[in-house]
C-alpha positions as a printed NumPy array, in Angstrom:
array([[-78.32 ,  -7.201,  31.473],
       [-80.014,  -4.049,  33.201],
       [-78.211,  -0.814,  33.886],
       [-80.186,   0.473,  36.714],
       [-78.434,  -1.199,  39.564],
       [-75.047,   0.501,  38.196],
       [-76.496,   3.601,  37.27 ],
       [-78.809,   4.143,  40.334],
       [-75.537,   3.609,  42.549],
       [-73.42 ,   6.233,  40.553],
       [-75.841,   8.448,  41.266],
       [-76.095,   7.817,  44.987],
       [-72.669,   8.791,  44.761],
       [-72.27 ,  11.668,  42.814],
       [-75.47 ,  13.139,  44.795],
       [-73.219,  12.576,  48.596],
       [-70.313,  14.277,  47.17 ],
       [-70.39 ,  18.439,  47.752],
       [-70.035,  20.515,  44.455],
       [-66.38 ,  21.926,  44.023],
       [-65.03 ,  23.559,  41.006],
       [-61.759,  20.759,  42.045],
       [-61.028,  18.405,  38.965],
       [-62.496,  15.147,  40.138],
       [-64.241,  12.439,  38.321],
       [-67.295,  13.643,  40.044],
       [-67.328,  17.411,  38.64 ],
       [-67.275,  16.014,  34.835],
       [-69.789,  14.066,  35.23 ],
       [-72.216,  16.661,  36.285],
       [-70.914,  18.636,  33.377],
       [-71.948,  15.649,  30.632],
       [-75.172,  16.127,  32.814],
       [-76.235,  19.27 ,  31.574],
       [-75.222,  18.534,  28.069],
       [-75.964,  16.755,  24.943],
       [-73.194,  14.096,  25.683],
       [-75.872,  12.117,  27.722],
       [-78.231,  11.637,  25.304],
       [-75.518,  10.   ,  22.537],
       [-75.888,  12.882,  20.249],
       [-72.04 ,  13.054,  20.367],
       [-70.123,  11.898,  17.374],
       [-67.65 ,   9.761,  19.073],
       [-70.625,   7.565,  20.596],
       [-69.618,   4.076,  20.397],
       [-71.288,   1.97 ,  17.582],
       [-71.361,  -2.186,  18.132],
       [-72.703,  -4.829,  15.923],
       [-74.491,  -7.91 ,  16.787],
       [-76.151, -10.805,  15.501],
       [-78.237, -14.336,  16.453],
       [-81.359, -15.918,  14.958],
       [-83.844, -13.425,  15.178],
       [-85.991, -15.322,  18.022],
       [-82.802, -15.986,  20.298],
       [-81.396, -12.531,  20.447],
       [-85.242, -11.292,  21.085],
       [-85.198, -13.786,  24.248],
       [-82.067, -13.322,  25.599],
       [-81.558,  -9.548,  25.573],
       [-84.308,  -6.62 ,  26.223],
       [-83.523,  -4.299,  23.563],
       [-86.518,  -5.064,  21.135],
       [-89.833,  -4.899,  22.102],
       [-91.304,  -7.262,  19.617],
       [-89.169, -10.298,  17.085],
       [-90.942,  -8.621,  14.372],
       [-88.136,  -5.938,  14.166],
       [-85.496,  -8.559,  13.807],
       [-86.937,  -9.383,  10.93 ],
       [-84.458,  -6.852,   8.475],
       [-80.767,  -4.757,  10.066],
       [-81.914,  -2.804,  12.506],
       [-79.997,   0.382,  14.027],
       [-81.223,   1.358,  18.227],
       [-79.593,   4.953,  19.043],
       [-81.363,   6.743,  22.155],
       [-83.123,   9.108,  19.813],
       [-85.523,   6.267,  18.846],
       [-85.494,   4.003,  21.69 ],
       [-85.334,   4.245,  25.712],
       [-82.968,   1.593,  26.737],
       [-80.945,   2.975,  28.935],
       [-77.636,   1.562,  27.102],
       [-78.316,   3.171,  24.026],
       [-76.901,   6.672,  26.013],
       [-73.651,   5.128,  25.4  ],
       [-73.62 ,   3.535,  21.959],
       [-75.61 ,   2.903,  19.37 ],
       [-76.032,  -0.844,  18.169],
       [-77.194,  -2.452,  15.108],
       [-78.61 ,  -5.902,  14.866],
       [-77.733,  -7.913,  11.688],
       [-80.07 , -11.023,  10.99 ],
       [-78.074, -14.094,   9.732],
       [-79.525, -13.752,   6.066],
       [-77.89 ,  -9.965,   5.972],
       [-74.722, -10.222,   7.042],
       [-73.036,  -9.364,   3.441],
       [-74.206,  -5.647,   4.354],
       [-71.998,  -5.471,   7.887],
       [-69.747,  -2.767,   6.877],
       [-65.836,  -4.002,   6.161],
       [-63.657,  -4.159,   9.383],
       [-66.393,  -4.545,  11.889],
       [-67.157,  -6.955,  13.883],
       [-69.776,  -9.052,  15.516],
       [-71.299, -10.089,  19.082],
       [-72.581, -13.738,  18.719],
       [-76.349, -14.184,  20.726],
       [-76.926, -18.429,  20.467],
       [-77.969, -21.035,  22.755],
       [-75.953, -24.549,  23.518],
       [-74.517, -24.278,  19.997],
       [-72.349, -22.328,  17.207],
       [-74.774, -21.836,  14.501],
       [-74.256, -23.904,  11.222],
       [-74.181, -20.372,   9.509],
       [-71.712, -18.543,  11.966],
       [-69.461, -21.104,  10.931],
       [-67.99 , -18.725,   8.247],
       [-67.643, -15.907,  10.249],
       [-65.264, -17.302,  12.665],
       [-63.118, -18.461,   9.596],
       [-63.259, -14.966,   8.735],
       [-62.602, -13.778,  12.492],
       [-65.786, -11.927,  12.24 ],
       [-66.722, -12.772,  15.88 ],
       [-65.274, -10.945,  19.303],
       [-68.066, -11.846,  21.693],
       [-70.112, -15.026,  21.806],
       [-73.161, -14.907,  24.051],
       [-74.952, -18.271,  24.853],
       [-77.235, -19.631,  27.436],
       [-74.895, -22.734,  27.769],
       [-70.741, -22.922,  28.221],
       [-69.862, -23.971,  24.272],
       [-66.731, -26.463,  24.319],
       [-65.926, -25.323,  20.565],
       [-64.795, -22.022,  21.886],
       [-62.605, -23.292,  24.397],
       [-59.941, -23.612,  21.256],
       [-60.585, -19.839,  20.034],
       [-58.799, -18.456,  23.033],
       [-59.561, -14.695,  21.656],
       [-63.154, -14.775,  21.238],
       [-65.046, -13.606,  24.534],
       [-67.465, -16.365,  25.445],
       [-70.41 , -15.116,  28.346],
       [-73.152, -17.264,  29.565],
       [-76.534, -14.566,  29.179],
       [-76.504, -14.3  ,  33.612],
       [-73.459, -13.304,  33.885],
       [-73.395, -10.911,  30.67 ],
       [-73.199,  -7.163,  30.603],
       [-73.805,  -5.059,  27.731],
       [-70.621,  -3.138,  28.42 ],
       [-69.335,  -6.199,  27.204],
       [-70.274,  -5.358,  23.533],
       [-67.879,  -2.59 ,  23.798],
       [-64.765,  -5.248,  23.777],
       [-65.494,  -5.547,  19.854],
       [-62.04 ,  -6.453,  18.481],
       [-60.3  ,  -9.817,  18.491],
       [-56.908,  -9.857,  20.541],
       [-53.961, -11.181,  19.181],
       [-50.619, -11.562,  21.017],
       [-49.112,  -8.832,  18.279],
       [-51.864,  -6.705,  19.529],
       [-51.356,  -7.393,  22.863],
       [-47.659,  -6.465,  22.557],
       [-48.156,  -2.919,  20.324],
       [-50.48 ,  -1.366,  23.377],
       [-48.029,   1.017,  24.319],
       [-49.86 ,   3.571,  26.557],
       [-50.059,   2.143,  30.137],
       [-52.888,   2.849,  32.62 ],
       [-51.97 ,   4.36 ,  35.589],
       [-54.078,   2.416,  38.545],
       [-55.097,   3.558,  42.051],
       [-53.888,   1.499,  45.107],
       [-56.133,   0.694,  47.882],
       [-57.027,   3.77 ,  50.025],
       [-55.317,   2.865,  53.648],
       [-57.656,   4.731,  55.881],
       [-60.867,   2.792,  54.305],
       [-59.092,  -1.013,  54.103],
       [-58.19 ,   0.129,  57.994],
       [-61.425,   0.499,  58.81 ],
       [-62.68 ,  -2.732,  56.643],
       [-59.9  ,  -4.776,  58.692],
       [-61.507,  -3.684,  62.155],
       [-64.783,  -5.011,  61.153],
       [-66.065,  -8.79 ,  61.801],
       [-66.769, -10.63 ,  58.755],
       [-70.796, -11.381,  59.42 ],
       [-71.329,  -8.206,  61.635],
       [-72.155,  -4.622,  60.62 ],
       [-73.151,  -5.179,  57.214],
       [-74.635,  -1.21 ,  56.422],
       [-71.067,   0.233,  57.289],
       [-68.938,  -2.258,  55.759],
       [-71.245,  -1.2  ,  52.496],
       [-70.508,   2.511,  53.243],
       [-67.068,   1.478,  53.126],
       [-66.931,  -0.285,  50.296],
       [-68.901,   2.403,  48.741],
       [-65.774,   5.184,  49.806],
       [-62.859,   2.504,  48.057],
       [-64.55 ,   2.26 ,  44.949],
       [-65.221,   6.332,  44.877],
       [-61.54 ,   6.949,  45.897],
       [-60.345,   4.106,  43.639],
       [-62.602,   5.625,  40.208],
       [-61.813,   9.288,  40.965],
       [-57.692,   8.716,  41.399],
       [-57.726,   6.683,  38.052],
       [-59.631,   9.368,  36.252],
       [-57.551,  11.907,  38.032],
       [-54.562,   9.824,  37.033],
       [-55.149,   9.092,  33.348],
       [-57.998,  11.204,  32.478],
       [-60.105,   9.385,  30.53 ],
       [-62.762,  11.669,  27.929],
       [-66.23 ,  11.531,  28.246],
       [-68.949,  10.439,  27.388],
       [-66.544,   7.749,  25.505],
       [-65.355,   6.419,  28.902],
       [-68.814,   6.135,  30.364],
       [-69.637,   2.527,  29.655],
       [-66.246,   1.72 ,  30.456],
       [-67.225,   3.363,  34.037],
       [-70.591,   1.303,  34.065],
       [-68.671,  -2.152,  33.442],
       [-66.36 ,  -1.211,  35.958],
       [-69.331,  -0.437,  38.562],
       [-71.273,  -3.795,  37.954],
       [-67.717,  -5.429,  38.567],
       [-67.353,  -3.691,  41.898],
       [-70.687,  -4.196,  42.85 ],
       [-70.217,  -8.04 ,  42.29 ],
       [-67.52 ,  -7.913,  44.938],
       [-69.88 ,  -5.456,  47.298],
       [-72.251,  -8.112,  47.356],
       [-70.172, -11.307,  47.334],
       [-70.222, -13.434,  50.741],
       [-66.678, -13.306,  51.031],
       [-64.567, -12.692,  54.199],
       [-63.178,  -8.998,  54.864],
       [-59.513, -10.522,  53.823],
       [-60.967, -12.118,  50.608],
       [-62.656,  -8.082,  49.435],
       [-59.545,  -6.438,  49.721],
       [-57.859,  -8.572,  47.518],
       [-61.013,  -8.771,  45.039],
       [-60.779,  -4.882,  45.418],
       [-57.077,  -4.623,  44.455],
       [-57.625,  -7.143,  41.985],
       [-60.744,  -4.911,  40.688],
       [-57.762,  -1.473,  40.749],
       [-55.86 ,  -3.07 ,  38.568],
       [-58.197,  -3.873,  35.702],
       [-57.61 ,  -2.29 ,  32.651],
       [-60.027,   1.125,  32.475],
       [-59.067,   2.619,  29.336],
       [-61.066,   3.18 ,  26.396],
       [-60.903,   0.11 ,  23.813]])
């Protein structure tokens, strides 16, 4: 659940691409850099709740540094604490015994093992729960089609940010589309030239130049404000880097990569 792959690439990037006063994706972000916006003193900073027996969420995530401040609610903003996620929202942890106090309308990110929690039971009645983190696949959520379930490898806290339950209603009232960037031809011609096995730095390189192409035209396209679309950015990164680094044939990235175009960027 680290950042520092994700953010040590986007800076890789933005450091290879020459200053311009063009718009570009690149050019805001070295604004936010010299601001307050990167260190979450803006208003607009994403806040996320979450909650799990005090010992389980200390073990599976590495925001506390000791179980003994899970004992009461608990609030980590950047100003108090260095994980790196905290730049990008603030999150407060609710132990199962104070739950009465999470404010009206919010909702919760699960942390468990192999099993729902005798006490969670309530909250799902009350649709409480978005996200469901667990070290095991839990069958009883494979009936509560809109609640996120993540095994703790494969989880990302970017996914806290997905903090409201989906219904088809919903689904059906989103009525500003995304615009989404198509492959860039001159990069998938030179990815189609390569052997699968063979030349594995430049095929990176190449990779690298989609995904820049791909994030600037979408944020050229549609936009997006920041520092609220930053750990959308992030999530879309450790996405793209799963594909960089999957053993997959040169046929079976470029449709991972159009696949990875088309997800939905906007800000939840």
């Amino acid at each position: 659940m680290q950042l520092h792959n994700e953010l040590l690439w986007l800076a890789k990037q933005i450091d290879k691409i020459p200053v311009s006063n063009e718009p570009s994706l690149w050019k805001a972000m070295r604004e936010i850099g010299n601001t307050s916006a990167v260190n979450g003193s803006v208003a607009t900073k994403r806040h996320v709740y979450i909650t799990g027996e005090p010992q389980v969420v200390y073990t599976l995530t590495d925001l506390f540094q000791s179980v003994e401040l899970l004992k009461d609610v608990v609030t980590l903003t950047s100003a108090k604490y260095p994980h790196p996620v905290l730049q990008w929202m603030d999150i407060t942890y609710y132990p199962p015994n104070t739950l009465q106090m999470l404010p009206k309308n919010k909702m919760l990110t699960l942390f468990t093992e192999h099993r729902l929690p005798l006490w969670s039971r309530s909250l799902f009645i009350e649709q409480k729960i978005c996200n469901v983190v667990a070290t095991e696949n839990i069958l009883a959520l494979l009936h509560m089609p809109n609640i996120n379930q993540f095994l703790v490898d494969d989880f990302s806290y970017h996914y806290l940010l997905d903090d409201v339950v989906v219904t088809r209603n919903m689904t059906i009232a989103q009525s500003k589309q995304q615009l989404t960037p198509e492959l860039p031809k001159q990069y998938i011609l030179q990815l189609m030239t390569m052997k699968d096995s063979n030349e594995e730095k430049e095929k990176n390189l190449i990779l690298d130049k989609i995904a820049v192409h791909m994030l600037n035209t979408f944020w050229l396209q549609n936009h997006p404000s920041f520092p609220q679309w930053m750990p959308v950015l992030l999530r879309e990164i450790t996405a793209f880097l799963k594909i960089k680094h999957n053993n997959a044939t040169i046929e079976e990235i470029i449709k991972e990569l159009k696949v990875w175009g088309n997800r939905d960027k906007r800000i939840s």
